[in-house]
C-alpha positions as CSV (number, residue, x, y, z in Angstrom):
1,X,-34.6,-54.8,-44.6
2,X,-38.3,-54.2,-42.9
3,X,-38.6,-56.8,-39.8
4,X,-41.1,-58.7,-41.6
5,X,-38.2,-59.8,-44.3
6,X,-36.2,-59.9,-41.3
7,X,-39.1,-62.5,-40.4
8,X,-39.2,-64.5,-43.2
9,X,-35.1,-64.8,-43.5
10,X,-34.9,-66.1,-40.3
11,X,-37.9,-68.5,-41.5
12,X,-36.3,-69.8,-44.7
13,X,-32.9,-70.3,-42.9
14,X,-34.9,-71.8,-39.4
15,X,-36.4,-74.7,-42.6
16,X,-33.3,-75.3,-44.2
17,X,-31.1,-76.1,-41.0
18,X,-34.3,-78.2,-39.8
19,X,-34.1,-80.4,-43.1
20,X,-29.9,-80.6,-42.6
21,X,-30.4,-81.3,-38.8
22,X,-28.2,-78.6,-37.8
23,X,-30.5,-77.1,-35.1
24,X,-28.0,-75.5,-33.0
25,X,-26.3,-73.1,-35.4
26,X,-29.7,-71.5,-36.3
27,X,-30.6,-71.5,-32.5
28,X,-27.1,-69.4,-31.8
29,X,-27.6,-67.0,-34.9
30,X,-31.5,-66.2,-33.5
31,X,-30.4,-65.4,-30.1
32,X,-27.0,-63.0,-30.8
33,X,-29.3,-61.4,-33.5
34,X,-32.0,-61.3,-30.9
35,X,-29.5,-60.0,-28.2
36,X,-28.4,-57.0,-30.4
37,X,-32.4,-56.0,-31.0
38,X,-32.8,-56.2,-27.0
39,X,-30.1,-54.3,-26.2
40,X,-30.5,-51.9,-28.8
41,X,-34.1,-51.6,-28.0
42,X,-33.2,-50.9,-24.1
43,X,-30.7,-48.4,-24.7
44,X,-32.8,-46.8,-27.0
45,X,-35.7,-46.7,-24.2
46,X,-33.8,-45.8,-21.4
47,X,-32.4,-42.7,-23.6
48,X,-35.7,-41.4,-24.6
49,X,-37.1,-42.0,-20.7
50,X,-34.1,-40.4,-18.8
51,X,-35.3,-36.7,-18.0
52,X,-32.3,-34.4,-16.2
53,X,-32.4,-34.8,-12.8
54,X,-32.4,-31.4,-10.4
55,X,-32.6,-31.0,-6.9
56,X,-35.7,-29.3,-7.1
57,X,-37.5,-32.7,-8.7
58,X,-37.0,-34.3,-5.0
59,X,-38.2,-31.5,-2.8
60,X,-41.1,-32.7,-0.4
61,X,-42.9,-30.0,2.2
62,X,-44.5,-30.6,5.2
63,X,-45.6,-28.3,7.9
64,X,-48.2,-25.5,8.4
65,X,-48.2,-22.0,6.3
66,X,-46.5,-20.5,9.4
67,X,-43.8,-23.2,10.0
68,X,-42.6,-25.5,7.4
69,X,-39.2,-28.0,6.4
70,X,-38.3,-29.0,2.7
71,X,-36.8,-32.1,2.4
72,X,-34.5,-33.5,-0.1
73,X,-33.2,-37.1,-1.0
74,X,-29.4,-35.6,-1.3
75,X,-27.6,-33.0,1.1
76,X,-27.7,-29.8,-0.4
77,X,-25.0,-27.3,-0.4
78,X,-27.2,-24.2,0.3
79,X,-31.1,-23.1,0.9
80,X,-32.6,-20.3,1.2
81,X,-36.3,-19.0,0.8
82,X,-37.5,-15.7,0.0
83,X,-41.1,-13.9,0.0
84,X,-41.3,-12.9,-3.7
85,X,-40.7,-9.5,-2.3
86,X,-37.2,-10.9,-1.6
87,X,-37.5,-10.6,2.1
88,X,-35.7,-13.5,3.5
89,X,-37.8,-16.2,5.5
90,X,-34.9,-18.9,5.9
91,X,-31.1,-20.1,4.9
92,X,-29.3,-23.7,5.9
93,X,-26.4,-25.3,4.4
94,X,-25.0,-28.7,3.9
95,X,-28.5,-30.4,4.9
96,X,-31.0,-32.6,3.4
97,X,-33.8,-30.4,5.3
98,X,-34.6,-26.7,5.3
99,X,-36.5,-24.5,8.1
100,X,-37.9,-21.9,7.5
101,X,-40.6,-19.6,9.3
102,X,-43.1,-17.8,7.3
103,X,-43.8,-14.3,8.7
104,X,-44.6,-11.2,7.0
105,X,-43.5,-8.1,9.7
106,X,-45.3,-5.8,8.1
107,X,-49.2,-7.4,8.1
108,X,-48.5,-9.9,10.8
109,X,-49.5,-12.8,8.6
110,X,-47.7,-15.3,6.7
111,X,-47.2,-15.0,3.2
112,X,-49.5,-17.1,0.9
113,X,-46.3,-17.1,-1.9
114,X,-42.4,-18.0,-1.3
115,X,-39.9,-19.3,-3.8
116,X,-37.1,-21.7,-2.7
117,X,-33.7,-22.3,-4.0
118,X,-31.5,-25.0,-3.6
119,X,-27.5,-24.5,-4.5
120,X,-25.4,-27.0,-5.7
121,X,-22.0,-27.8,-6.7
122,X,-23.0,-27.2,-10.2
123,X,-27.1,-26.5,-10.3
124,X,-29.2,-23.5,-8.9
125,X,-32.9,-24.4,-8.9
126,X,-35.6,-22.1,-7.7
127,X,-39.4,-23.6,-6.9
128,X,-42.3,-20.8,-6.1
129,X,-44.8,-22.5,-3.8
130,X,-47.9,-21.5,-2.9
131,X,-50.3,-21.9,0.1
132,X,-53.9,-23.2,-1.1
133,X,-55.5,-23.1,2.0
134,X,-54.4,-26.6,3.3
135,X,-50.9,-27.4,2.2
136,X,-48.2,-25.9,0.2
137,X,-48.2,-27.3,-3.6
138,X,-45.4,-26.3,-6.5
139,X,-47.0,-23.5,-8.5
140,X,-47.4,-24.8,-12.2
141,X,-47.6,-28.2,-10.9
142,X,-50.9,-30.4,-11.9
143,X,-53.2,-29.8,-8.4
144,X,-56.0,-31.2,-9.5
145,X,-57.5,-33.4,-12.3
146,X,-61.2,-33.5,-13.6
147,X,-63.1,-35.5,-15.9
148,X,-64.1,-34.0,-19.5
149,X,-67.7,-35.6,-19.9
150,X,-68.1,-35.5,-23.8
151,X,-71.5,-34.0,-25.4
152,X,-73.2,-36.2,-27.9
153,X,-74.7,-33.5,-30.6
154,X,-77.1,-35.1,-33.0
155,X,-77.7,-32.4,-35.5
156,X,-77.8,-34.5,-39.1
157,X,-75.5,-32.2,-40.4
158,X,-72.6,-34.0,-42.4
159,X,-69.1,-33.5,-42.4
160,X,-66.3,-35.1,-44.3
161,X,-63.0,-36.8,-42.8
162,X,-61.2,-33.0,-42.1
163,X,-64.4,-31.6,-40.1
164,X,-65.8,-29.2,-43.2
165,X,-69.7,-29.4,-43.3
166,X,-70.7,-30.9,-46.5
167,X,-74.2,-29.5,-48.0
168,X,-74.3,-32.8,-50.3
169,X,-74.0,-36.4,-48.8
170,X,-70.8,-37.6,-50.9
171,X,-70.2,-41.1,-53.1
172,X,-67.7,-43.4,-52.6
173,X,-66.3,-41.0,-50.1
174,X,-66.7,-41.9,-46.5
175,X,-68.4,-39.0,-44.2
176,X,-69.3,-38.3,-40.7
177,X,-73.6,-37.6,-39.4
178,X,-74.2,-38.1,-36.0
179,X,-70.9,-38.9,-34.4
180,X,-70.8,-42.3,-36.7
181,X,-68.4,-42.9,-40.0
182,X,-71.0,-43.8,-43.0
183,X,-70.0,-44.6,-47.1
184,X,-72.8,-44.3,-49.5
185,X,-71.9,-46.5,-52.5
């Protein structure tokens, strides 16, 4: 049954209890049925919306490129960050905050790229961060967002619904010339 049947059912029955005077039976059968929908409707939300948690999701940074602490919500069994050469910068255990101290021996400089793992009871996540000059940001992670300014092209060409340029202006058919829908008749 589509909701609006579902809509009207509920109307017809709503007029027919009205004309008996037996308002609260309709009034009960609305709100369980309306109940159900809710209920159904928030379970079915809060499964679409609920995303596997990792450690790695609550990992925050702070500090300079030569000195720097993770920090996570949870206590995590075991850190430890690497250069991606695998030269070890830092390891702590059974803490909610990681130390580590970025120094490459052989240049003298810190590294600009150092991936992080956090162990758990059950989950091994890995984040590469890298160093863009002011703070340390999650590689593949959105750093920045700018504004697509659109281009209006006036060029009388014609097109039809799917983008294909048509050579003649079509009838009864509806078509696209200048960035605006038209219909000849």
């Amino acid at each position: 049954m589509s909701h609006f049947e579902r809509v009207i059912h509920y109307f017809k029955i709503f007029n027919f209890y009205i004309t008996t005077g037996d308002h609260n039976y309709i009034l009960t059968k609305i709100i369980k049925k309306m109940k159900k929908v809710l209920l159904t409707t928030i379970v079915a939300l809060a499964i679409l919306f609920t995303q596997a948690q990792t450690p790695c999701d609550s990992i925050t940074v702070s500090g300079s490129q030569y000195q720097l602490t993770f920090t996570s919500v949870s206590t995590i069994d075991f850190w430890e960050t690497t250069a991606s050469g695998g030269t070890i910068l830092g390891q702590d255990s059974l803490w909610n905050m990681h130390s580590v101290y970025n120094y490459n021996p052989i240049t003298g400089m810190p590294y600009d790229t150092i991936i992080t793992c956090l162990y758990t009871m059950n989950t091994v996540c890995c984040e590469t961060w890298i160093w863009n000059g002011t703070s340390w940001a999650r590689m593949m992670l959105t750093t920045s967002i700018e504004e697509v300014s659109a281009r209006k092209l006036i060029d009388n060409r014609t097109y039809n619904l799917l983008g294909v340029e048509l050579t003649e202006i079509p009838v009864g058919a509806i078509y696209i010339r200048n960035n605006r829908l038209y219909m000849q008749k």
